[in-house]
Short mmCIF file of the C-alpha atoms (twelve columns), coordinates in Angstrom:
data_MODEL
# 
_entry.id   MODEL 
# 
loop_
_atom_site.group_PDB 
_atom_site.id 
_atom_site.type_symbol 
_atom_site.label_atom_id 
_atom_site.label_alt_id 
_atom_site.label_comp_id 
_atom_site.label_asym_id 
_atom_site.label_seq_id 
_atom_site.Cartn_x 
_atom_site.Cartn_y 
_atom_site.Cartn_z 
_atom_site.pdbx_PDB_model_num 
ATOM 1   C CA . UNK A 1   65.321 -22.554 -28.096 1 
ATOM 2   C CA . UNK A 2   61.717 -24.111 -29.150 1 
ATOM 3   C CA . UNK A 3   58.924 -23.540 -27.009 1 
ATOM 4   C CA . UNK A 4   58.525 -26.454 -23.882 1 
ATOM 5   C CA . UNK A 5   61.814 -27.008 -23.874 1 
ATOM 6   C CA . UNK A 6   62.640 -27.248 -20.070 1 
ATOM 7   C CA . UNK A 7   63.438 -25.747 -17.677 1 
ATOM 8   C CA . UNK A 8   59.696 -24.142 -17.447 1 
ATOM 9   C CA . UNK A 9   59.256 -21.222 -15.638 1 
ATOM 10  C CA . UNK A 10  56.353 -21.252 -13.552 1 
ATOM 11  C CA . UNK A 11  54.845 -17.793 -11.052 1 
ATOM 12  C CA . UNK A 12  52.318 -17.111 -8.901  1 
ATOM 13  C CA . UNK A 13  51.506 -13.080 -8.808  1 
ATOM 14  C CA . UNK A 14  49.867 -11.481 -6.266  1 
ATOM 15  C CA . UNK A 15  49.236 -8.236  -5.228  1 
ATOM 16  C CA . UNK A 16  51.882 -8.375  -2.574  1 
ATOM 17  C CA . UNK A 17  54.860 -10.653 -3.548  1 
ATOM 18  C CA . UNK A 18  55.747 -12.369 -6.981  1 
ATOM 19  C CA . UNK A 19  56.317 -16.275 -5.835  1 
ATOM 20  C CA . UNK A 20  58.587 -18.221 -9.007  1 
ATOM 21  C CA . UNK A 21  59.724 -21.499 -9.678  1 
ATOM 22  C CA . UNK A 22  61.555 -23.818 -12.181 1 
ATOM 23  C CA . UNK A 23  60.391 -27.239 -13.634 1 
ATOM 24  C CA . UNK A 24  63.081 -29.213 -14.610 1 
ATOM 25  C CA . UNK A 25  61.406 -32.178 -16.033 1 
ATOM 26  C CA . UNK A 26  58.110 -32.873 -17.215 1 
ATOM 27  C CA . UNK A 27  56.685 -34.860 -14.086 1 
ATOM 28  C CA . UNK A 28  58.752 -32.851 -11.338 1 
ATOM 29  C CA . UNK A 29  57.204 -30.254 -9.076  1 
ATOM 30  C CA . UNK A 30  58.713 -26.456 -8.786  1 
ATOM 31  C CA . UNK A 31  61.814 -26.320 -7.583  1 
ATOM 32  C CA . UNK A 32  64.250 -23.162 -6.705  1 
ATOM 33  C CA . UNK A 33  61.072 -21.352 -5.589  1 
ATOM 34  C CA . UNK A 34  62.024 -18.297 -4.419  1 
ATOM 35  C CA . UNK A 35  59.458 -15.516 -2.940  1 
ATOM 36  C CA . UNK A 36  60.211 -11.565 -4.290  1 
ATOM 37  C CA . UNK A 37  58.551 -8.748  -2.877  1 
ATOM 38  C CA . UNK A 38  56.430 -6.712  -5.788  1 
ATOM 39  C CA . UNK A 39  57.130 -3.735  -4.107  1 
ATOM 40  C CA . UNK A 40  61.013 -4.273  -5.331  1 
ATOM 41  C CA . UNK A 41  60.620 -4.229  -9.173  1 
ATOM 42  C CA . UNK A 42  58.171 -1.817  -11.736 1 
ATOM 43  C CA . UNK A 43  56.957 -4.221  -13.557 1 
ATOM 44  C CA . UNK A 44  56.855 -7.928  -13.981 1 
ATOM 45  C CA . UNK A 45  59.307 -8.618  -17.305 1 
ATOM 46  C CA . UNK A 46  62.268 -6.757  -14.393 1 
ATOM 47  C CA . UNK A 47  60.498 -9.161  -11.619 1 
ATOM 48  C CA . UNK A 48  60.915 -12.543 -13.606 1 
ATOM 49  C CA . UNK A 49  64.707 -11.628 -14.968 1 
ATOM 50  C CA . UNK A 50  65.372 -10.568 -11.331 1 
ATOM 51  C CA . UNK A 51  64.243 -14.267 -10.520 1 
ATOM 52  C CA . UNK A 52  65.966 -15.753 -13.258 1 
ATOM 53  C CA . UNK A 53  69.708 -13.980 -12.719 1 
ATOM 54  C CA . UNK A 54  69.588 -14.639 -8.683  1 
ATOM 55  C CA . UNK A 55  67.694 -17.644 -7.966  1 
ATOM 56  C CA . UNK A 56  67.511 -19.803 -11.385 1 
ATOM 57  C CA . UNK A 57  71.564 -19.305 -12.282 1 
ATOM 58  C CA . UNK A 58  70.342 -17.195 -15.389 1 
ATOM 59  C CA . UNK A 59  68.767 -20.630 -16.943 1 
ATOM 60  C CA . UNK A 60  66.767 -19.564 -20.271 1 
ATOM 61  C CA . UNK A 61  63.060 -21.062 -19.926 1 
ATOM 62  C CA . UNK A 62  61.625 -22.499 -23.178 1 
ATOM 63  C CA . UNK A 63  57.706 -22.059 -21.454 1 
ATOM 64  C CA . UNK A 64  56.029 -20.083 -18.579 1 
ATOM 65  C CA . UNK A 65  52.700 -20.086 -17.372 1 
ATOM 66  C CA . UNK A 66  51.754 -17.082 -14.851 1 
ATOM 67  C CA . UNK A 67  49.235 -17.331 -12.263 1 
ATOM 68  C CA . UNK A 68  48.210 -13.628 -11.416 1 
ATOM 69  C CA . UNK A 69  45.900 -12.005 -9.091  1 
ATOM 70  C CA . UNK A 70  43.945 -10.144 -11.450 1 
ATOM 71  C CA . UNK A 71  41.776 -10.211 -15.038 1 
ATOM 72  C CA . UNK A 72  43.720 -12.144 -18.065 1 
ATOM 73  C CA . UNK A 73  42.467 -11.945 -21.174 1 
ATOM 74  C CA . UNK A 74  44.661 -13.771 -24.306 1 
ATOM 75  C CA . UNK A 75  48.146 -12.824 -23.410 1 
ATOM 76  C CA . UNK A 76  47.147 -9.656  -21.567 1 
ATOM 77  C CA . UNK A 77  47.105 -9.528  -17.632 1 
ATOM 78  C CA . UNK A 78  46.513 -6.661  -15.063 1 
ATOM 79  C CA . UNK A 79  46.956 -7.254  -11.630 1 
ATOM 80  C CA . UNK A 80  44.010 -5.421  -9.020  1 
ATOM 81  C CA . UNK A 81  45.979 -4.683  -6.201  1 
ATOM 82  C CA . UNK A 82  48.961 -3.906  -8.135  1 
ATOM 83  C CA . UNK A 83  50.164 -1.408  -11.018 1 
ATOM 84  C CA . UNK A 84  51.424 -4.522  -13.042 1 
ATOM 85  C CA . UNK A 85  49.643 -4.790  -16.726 1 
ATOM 86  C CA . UNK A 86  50.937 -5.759  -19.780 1 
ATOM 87  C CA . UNK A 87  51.387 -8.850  -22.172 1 
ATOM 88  C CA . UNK A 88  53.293 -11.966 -21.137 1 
ATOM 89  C CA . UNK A 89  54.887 -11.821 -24.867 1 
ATOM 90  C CA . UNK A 90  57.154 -9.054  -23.080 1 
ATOM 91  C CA . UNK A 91  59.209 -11.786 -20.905 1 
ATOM 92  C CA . UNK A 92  61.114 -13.324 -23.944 1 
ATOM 93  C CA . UNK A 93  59.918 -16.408 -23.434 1 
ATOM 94  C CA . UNK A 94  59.138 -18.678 -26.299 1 
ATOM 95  C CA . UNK A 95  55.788 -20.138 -25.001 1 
ATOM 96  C CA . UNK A 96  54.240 -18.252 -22.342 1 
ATOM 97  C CA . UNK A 97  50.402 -18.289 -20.812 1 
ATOM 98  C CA . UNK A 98  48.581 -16.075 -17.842 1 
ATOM 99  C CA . UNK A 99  46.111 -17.900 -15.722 1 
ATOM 100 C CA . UNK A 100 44.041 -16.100 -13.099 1 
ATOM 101 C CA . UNK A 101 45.200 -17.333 -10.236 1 
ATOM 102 C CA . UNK A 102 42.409 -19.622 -9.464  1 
ATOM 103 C CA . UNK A 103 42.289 -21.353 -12.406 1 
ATOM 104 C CA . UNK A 104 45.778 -22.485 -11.497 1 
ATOM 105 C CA . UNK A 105 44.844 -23.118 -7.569  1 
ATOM 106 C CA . UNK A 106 42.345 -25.744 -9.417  1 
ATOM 107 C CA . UNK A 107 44.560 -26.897 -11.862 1 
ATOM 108 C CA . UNK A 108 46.822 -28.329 -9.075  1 
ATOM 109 C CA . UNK A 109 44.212 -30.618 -7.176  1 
ATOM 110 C CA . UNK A 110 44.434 -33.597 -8.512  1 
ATOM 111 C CA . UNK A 111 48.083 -33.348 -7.661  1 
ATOM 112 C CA . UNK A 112 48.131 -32.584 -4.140  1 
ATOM 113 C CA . UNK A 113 47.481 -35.595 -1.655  1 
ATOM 114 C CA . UNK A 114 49.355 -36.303 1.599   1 
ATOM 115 C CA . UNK A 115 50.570 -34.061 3.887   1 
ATOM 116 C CA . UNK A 116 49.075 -31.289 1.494   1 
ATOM 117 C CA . UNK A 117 45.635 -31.899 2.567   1 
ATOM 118 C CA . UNK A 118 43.709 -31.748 5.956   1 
ATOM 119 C CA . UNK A 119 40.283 -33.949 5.986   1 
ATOM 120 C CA . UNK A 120 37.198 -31.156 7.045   1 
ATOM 121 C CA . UNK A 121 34.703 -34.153 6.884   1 
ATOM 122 C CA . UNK A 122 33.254 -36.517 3.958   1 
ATOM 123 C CA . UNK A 123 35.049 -39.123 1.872   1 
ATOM 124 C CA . UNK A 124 38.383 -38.598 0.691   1 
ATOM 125 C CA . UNK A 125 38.252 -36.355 -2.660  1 
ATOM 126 C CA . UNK A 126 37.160 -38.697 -5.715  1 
ATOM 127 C CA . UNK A 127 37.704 -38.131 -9.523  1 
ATOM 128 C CA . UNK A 128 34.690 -36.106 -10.599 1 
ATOM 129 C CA . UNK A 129 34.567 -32.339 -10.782 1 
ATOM 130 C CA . UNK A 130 36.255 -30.211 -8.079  1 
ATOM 131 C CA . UNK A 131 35.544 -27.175 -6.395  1 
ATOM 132 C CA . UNK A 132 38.170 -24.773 -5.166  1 
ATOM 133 C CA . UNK A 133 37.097 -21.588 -3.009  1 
ATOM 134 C CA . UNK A 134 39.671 -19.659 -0.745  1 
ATOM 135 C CA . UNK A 135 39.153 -16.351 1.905   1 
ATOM 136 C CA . UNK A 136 41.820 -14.229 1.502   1 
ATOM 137 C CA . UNK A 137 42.297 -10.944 0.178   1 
ATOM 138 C CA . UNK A 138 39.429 -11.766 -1.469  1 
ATOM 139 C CA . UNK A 139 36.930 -14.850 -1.871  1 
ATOM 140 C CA . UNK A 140 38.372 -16.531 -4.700  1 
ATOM 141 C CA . UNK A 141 36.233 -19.433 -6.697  1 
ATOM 142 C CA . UNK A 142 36.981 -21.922 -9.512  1 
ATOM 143 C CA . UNK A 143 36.189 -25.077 -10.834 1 
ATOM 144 C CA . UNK A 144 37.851 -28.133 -12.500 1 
ATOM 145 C CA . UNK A 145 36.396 -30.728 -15.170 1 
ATOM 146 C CA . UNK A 146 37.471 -34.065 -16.621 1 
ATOM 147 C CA . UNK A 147 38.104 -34.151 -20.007 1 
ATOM 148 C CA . UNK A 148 39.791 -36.232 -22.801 1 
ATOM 149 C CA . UNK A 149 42.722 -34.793 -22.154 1 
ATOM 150 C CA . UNK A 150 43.591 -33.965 -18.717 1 
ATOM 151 C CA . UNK A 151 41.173 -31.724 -16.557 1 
ATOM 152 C CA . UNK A 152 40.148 -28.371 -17.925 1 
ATOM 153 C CA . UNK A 153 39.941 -25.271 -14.887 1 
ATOM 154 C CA . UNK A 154 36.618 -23.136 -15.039 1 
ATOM 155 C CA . UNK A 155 37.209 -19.661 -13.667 1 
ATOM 156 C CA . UNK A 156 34.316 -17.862 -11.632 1 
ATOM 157 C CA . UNK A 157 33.335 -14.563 -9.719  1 
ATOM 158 C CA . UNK A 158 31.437 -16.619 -7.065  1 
ATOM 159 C CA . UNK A 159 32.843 -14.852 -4.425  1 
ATOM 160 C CA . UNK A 160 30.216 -11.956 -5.260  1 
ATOM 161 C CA . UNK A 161 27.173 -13.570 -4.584  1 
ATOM 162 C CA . UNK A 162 24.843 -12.662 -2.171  1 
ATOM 163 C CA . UNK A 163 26.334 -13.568 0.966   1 
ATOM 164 C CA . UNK A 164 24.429 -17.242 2.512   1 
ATOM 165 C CA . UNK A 165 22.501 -16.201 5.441   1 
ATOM 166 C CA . UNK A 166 20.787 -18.407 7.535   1 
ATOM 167 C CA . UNK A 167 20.775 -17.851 11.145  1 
ATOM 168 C CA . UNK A 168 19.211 -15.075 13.105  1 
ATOM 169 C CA . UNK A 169 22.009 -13.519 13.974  1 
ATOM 170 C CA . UNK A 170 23.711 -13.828 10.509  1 
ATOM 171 C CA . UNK A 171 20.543 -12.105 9.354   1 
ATOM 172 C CA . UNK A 172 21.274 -9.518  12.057  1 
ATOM 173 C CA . UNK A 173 25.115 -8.789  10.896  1 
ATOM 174 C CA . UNK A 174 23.361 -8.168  7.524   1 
ATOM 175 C CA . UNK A 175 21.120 -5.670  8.913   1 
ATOM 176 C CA . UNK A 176 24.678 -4.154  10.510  1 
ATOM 177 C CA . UNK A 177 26.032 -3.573  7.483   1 
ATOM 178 C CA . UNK A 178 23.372 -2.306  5.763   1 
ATOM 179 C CA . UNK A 179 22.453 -0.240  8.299   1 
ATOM 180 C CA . UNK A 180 26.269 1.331   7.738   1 
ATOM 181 C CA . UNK A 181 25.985 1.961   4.384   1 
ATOM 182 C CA . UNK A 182 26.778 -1.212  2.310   1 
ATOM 183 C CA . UNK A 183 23.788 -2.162  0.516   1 
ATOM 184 C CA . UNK A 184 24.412 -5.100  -1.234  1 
ATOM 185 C CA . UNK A 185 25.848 -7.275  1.124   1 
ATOM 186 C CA . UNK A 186 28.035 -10.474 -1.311  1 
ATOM 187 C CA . UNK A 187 29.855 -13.575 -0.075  1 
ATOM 188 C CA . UNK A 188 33.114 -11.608 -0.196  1 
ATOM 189 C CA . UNK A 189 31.953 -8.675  2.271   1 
ATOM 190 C CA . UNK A 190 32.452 -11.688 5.206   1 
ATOM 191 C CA . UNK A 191 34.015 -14.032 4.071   1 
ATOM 192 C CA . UNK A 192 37.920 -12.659 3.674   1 
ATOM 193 C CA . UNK A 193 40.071 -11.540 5.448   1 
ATOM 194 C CA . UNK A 194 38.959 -7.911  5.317   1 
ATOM 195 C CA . UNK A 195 35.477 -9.913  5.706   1 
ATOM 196 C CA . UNK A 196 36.715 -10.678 9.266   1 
ATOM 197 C CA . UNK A 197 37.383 -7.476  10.125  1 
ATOM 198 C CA . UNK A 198 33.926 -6.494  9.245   1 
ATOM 199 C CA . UNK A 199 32.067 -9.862  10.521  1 
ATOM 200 C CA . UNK A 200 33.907 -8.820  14.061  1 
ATOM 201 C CA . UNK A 201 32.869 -4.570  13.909  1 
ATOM 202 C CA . UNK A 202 29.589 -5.638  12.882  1 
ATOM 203 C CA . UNK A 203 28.746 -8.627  15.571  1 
ATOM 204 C CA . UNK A 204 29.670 -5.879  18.277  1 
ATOM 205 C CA . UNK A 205 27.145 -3.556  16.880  1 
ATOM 206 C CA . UNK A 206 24.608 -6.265  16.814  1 
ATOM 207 C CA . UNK A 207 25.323 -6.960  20.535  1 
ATOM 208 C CA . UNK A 208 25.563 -3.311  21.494  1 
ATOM 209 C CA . UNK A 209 29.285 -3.693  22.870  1 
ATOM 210 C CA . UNK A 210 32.448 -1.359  22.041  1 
ATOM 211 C CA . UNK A 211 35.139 -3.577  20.221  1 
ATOM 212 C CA . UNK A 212 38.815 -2.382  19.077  1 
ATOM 213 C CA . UNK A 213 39.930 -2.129  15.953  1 
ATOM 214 C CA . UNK A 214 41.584 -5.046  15.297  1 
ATOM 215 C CA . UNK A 215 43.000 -6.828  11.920  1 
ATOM 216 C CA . UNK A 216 42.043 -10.302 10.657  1 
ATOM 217 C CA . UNK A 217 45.267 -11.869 11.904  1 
ATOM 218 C CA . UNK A 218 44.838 -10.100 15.336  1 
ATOM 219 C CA . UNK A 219 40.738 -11.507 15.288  1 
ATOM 220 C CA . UNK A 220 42.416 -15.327 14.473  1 
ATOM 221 C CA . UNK A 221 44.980 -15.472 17.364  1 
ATOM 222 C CA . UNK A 222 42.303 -13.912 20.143  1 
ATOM 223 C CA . UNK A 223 40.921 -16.896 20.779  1 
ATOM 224 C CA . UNK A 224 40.219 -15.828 24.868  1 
ATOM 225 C CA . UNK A 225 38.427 -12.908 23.493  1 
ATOM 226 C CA . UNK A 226 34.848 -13.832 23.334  1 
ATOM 227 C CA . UNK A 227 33.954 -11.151 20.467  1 
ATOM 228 C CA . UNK A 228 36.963 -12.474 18.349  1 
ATOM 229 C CA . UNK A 229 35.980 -16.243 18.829  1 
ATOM 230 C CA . UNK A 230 32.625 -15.979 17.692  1 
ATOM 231 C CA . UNK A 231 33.438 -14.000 15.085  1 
ATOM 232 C CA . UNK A 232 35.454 -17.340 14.202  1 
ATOM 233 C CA . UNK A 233 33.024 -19.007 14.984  1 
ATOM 234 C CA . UNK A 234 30.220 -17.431 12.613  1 
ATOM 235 C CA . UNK A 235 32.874 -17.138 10.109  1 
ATOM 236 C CA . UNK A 236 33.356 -20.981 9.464   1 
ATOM 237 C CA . UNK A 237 29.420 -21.479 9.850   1 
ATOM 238 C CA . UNK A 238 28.375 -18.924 6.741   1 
ATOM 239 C CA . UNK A 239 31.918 -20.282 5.082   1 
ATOM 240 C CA . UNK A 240 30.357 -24.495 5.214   1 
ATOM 241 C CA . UNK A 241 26.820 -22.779 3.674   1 
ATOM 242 C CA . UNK A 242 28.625 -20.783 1.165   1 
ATOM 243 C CA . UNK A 243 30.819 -24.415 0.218   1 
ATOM 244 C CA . UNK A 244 27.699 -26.419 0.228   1 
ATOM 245 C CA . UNK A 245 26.218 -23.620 -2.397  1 
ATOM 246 C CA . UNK A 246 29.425 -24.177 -4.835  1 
ATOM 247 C CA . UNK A 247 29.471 -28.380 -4.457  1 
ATOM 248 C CA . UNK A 248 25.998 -27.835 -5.230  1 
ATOM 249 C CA . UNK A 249 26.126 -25.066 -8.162  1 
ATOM 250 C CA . UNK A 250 29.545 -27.125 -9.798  1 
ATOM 251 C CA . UNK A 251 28.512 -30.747 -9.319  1 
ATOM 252 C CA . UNK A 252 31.876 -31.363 -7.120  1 
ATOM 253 C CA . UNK A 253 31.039 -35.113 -6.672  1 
ATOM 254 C CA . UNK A 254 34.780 -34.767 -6.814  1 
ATOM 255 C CA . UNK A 255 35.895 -33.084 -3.689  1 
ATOM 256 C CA . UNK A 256 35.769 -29.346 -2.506  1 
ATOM 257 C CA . UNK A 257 39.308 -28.015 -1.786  1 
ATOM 258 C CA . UNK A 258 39.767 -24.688 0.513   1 
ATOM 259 C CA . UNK A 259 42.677 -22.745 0.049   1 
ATOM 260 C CA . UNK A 260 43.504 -19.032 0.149   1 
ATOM 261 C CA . UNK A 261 46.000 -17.385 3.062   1 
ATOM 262 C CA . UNK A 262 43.310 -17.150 5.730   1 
ATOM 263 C CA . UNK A 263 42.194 -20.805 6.690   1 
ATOM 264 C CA . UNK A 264 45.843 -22.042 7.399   1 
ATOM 265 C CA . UNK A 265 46.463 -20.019 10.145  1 
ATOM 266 C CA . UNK A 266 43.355 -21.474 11.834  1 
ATOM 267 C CA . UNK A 267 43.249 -25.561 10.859  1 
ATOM 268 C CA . UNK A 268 41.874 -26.741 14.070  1 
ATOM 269 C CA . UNK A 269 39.324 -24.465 14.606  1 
ATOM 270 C CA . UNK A 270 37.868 -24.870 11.129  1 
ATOM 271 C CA . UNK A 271 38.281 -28.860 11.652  1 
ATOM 272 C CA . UNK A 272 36.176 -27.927 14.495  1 
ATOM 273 C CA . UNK A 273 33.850 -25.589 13.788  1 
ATOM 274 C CA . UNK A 274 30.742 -25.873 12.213  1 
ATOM 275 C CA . UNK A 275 31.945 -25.585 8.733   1 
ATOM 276 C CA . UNK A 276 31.314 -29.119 7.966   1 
ATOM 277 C CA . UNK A 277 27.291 -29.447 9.689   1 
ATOM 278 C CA . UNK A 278 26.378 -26.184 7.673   1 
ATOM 279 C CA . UNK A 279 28.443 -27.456 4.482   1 
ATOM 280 C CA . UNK A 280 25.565 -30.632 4.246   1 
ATOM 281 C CA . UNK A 281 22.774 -28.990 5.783   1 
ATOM 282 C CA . UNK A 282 20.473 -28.801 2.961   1 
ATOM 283 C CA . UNK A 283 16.949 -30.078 3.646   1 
ATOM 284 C CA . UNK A 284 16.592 -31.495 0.023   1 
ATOM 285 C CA . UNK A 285 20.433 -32.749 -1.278  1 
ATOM 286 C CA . UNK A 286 21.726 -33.597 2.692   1 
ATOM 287 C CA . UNK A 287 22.652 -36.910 0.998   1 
ATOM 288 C CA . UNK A 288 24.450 -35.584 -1.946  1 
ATOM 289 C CA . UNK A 289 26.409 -33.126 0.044   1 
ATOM 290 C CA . UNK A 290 26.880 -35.872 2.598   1 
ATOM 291 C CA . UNK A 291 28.670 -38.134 0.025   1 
ATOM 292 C CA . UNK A 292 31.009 -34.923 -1.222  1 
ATOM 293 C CA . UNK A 293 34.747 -35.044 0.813   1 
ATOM 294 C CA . UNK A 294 35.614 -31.368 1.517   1 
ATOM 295 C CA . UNK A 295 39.267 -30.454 2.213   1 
ATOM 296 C CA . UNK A 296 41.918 -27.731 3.163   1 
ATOM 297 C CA . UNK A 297 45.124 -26.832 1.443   1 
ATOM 298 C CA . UNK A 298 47.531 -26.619 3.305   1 
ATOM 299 C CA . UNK A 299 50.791 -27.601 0.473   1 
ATOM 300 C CA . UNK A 300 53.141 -24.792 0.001   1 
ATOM 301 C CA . UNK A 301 52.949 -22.938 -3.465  1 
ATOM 302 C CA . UNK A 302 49.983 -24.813 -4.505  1 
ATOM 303 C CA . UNK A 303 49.140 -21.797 -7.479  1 
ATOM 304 C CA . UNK A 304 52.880 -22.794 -8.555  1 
ATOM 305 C CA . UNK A 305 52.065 -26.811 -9.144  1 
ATOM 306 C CA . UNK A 306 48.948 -26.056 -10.822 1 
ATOM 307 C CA . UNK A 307 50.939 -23.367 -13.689 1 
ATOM 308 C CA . UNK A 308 53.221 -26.503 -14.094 1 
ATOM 309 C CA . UNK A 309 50.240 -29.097 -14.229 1 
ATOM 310 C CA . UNK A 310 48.925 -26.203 -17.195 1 
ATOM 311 C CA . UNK A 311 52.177 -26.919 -19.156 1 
ATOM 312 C CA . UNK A 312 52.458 -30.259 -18.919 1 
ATOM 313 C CA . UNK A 313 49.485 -30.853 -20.146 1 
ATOM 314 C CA . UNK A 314 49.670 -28.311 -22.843 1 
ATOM 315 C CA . UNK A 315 53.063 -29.732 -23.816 1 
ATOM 316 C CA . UNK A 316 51.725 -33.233 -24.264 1 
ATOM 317 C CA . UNK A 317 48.269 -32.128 -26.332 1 
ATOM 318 C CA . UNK A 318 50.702 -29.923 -28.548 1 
ATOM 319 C CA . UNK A 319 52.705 -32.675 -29.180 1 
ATOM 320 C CA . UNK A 320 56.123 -31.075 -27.935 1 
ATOM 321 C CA . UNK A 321 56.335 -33.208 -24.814 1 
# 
């Protein structure tokens, strides 16, 4: 077997469950995806021949690309909320490549359209450079360029800036936190799902009210709950600044895509929120902003289009298409 020959194995690692897929043709999105708890195997080579024996009818993949949660460097990958590290080399795979898992997300929006995508204001998304950010675990970041040949993915750590403040009582929360110990307050700290948690502890401090102890999903689905639906509320505000800062920072003229697992259980109320007004309101580029489309994800297995997008394109630049 010669590396790219299909079937391609493509994966999307996180710290939770191992999601895999086969590509059975160059052009064709992942099929027999199949979701496996990490929990279940040591280490990813026994997760991937797991997927392979009971969900791909033992098929032998000439390439695999790996989107994983975690730092890659070369062929090395180590997952942060997992014990997984090692090299990909270890799968027996002829051709194999780690992404972080954001590079892929990015890879995969030029191919997502449809029913994939819900409009959160602006033009639909153009050709330019894209913008990817997603709230999850996390506040994931990445980028995605034009080039000769195909689009090239530009990683990031944006999700530890400082966090974009900008009304009083945003400034307020800030003084919350501080006040309890965390110092340097980033993006991240609020704008995750554990950031959720924390917006909501620290808005009831600011108003001087007891509030349970409740988890992100519990926060989303309260929507009677005054305390829960502002923290909502402030949530989507400080997320719009915090997209308005990355279209700005990357040049998106091309779009700005949101994915991650937090924003899909809440559509709706992001579509109508204030994401969008905070997203262009910028004194001095309101018009530039204004002209940038911003979207959410909403396609199943996203991460796993965007590893096969990485091969395809790899395949056809290396001349083994």
């Amino acid at each position: 077997m010669n590396a790219f020959d299909l079937p391609w194995l493509v994966a999307d690692i996180g710290g939770t469950n191992a999601r895999f897929g086969l590509v059975t043709s160059p052009e064709a999105r992942p099929s027999n995806v199949a979701v496996l708890a990490g929990a279940d195997y040591p280490t990813l080579p026994e997760a991937v021949a797991a997927y392979l024996a009971e969900h791909a009818g033992g098929v032998r993949p000439g390439a695999a690309c790996l989107a994983l949660a975690g730092p890659v460097e070369g062929d090395r990958y180590r997952l942060t909320n997992s014990s997984w590290a090692g090299s990909v080399r270890d799968l027996g795979v002829p051709y194999a490549v780690p992404l972080n898992d954001f590079e892929a997300l990015a890879l995969s929006l030029p191919h997502l359209d449809g029913d994939d995508l819900v409009s959160l204001g602006g033009p639909p998304p153009g050709a330019g450079a894209k913008a990817v950010l997603g709230p999850g675990t996390g506040l994931g970041v990445g980028g995605l360029v034009p080039t000769r040949d195909g689009w090239t993915p530009v990683p990031g750590e944006g999700g530890h800036v400082t966090v974009p403040v900008r009304e009083p009582r945003e400034f307020e929360v800030v003084r919350a936190l501080r006040a309890q110990g965390l110092e340097h307050v980033v993006a991240e700290h609020l704008l995750s799902g554990p950031g959720l948690v924390r917006l909501h502890r620290a808005l009831a401090e600011v108003h001087g009210v007891g509030a349970p102890g409740l988890t992100a999903s519990e926060i989303v689905s309260r929507e009677d709950d005054p305390l829960c639906a502002e923290t909502v509320e402030v949530f989507c505000g400080m997320l719009g600044g915090f997209a308005g800062n990355v279209a700005l920072t990357l040049g998106a003229r091309g779009g700005v895509y949101l994915g991650g697992g937090v924003l899909p259980r809440m559509v709706e109320r992001v579509r109508t929120s204030a994401f969008r007004t905070r997203f262009t309101d910028n004194p001095d580029m309101a018009d530039y902003l204004t002209a940038i489309g911003t979207v959410l994800i909403v396609a199943s297995q996203p991460a796993l289009t965007g590893a096969a997008a990485w091969l395809r394109q790899r395949a056809r630049t290396e001349g083994a298409g």
